[in-house]
Each structure stands twice: as C-alpha cells, then as structure tokens.
C-alpha positions in Angstrom: 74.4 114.9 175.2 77.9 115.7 175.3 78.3 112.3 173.5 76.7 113.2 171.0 78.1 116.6 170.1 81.4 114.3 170.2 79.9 112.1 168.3 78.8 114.0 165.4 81.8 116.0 165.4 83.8 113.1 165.0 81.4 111.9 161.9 81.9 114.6 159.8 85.9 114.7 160.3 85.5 111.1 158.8 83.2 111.9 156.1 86.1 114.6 154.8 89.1 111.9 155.2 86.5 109.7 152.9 85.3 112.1 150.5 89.4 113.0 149.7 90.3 109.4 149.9 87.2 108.4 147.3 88.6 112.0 145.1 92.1 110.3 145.1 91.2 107.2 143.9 88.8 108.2 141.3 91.6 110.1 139.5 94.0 107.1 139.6 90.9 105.2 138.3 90.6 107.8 135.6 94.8 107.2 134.9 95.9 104.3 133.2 97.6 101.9 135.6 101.3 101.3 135.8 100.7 97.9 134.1 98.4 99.4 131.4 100.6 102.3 130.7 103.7 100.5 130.2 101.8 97.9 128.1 100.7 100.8 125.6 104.7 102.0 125.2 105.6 98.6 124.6 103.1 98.6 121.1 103.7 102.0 120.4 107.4 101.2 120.5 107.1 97.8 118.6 104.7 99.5 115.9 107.5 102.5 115.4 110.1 99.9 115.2 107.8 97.7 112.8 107.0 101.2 110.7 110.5 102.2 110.7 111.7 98.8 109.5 109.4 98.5 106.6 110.1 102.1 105.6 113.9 101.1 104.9 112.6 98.1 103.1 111.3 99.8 100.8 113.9 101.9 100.6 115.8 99.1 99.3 113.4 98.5 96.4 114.6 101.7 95.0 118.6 101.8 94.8 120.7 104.6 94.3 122.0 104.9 90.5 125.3 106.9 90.1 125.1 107.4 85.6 128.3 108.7 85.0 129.0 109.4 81.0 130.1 107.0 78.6 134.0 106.6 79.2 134.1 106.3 75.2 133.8 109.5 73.0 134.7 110.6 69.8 137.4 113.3 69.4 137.2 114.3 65.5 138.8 113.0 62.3 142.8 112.0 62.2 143.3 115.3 59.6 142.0 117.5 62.7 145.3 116.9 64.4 148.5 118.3 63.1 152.0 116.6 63.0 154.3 116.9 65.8 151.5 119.0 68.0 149.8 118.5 70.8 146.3 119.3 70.8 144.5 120.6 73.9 141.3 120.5 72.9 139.8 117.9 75.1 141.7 118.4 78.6 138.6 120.3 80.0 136.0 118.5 78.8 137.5 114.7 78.6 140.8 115.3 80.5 143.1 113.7 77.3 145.9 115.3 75.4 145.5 114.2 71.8 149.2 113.9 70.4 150.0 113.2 66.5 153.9 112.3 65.5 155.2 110.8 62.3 153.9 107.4 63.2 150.4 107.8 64.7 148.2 109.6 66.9 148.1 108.5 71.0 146.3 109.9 73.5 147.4 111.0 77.2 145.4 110.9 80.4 145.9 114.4 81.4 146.4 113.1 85.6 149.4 113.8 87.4 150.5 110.4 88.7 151.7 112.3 92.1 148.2 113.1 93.5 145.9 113.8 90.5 146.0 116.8 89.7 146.0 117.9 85.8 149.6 119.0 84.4 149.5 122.0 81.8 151.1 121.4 78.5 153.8 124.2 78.2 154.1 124.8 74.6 157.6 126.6 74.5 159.0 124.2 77.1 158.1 120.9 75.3 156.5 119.5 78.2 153.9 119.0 80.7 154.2 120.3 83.9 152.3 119.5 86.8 150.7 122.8 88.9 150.6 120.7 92.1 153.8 119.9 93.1 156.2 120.4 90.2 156.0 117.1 88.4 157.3 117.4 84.9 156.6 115.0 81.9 158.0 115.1 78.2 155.9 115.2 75.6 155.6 111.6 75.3 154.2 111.5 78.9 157.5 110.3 80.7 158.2 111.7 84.0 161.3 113.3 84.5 161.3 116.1 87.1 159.6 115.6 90.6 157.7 113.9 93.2 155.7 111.8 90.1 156.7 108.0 90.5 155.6 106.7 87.1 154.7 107.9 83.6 151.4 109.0 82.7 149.2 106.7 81.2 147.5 106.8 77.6 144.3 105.9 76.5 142.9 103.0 74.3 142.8 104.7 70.6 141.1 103.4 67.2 139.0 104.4 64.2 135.5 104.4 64.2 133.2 103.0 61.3 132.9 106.7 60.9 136.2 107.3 60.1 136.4 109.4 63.1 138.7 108.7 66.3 137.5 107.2 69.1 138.8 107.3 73.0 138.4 104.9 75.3 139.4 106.4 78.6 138.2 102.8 80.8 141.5 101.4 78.9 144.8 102.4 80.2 148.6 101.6 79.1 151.3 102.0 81.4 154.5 102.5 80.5 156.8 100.3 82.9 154.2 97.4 82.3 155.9 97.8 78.5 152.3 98.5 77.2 153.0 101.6 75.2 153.4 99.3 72.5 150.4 97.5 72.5 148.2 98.0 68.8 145.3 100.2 70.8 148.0 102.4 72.5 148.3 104.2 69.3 146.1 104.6 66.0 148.4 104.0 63.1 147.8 106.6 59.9 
C-alpha cells in the first residue's frame, strides 16, 4: 500500500509538470513563430517601401512652378520724364532709375554691384549712393567711391507700338564690356 500512496503521489506531480508544459506551448502555438513573424516584417516593410516609392512618383507628375512676373513692363510715355532728371518712380516697384538727358532716355538697374543692395539717388549730391557699404555712383551709373568693382548696369530700352516705353530688365549692358552704346541701351527722342 505504501506503493501506492507513492505512487499516486507521484502521478499527480506529473500531471501538473504536463498541464504547465501543454499551457506553455499552447500560447507559443497561439504566437506567430519566429519564422512567420519575421516573414510578415519583411512584406510589411517591402509594401511601405513599394507605397512610399509610388507616392514620390507621383509626386513627380506634378512639378513645382516658380511664375515670377514678366521681366518686361511698361514705364509711361517719353513726355512723362523731364530733361536732365532722374525719375524715381519705379525703384520700388521694378527696381530701375529712369534717366532722360539731351540725347535720350536710359534706364539703370537700381543693384549695387558690391553685394546687391539698392543705392538711393541723392538729389542735391548728383549721385547714387549705396546704403550698404558706401558705394557711390554718378548719375550716369559709374562707380566712383567704394568697395563697388564695376559700374551699374542699364536695362534694354525701346518704344512700344503704343508709343509708350518699354523695359526689359532680362537685358543688361555693362559698361567695361563697351555696351553702353549699344542702340537698346538708350531710346533716342
């Protein structure tokens, strides 16, 4: 009898160590396996990659446009501008002086050929000075006081069908490439 008692003691000791050993392997039945698991993150990081790819595609099918404003523009009627003045009408807005001597009218690209920045036209001085760093231009736009290397530039002139002036500001004329000459540097009238 004393078997027996040892016997069925020993029985249910087993039948615990099963029943946790069946529990623990049901829940990593329940799981996904290793192999399964990293199968799924492999597709679900192929698809993102696949998504994300076709996303920029179509990105591409819609570029970014940059509309700036037509570099041409009309400043008025030759009469609007008096001899011997310059006229500081359009430096805001287009960034030109508009200058009228006894020859013809000729516009100047109101930038500082230092570092950009826009010169003031001083009136009781006769010239254009620069804000910046002191660069000072005469009236016809040559450079003749400070860190400016070059002259400033003027802009491609003419009469429109209209009979009113036209500026194209894409055009420039340098003056050490001799170009202040040229016949669309200045509007003869």
């Amino acid at each position: 009898m004393a078997e027996t008692t040892e016997v069925q003691k020993t029985k249910p000791d087993t039948e615990k160590a099963k029943g946790k050993k069946d529990k623990k392997e049901s829940v990593v039945d329940n799981l996904y396996s290793r192999r399964d698991f990293f199968s799924l993150a492999g597709w679900a990081s192929f698809l993102s990659a696949l998504g994300l790819s076709s996303a920029y595609f179509l990105r591409l099918l819609f570029p970014r446009v940059l509309f700036e404003p037509s570099p041409i523009f009309k400043a008025g009627l030759p009469s609007d501008y008096t001899v011997g003045e310059v006229s500081t009408k359009w430096v805001k807005d287009q960034r030109v002086w508009i200058v009228r001597d006894q020859e013809g009218i000729y516009v100047i690209f109101a930038l500082c050929t230092h570092l950009g920045c826009t010169p003031r036209w001083l009136k009781t001085e006769s010239k254009y000075k620069c804000p910046c760093h002191g660069s000072g231009f005469t009236k016809i736009g040559i450079n003749f006081e400070g860190p400016a290397p070059r002259a400033l530039e003027r802009l491609k002139i003419s009469l429109g069908p209209d009979g009113q002036i036209e500026i194209d500001k894409s055009k420039k004329f340098l003056f050490e490439k001799d170009e202040w000459g040229k016949p669309d540097a200045k509007l003869r009238v």
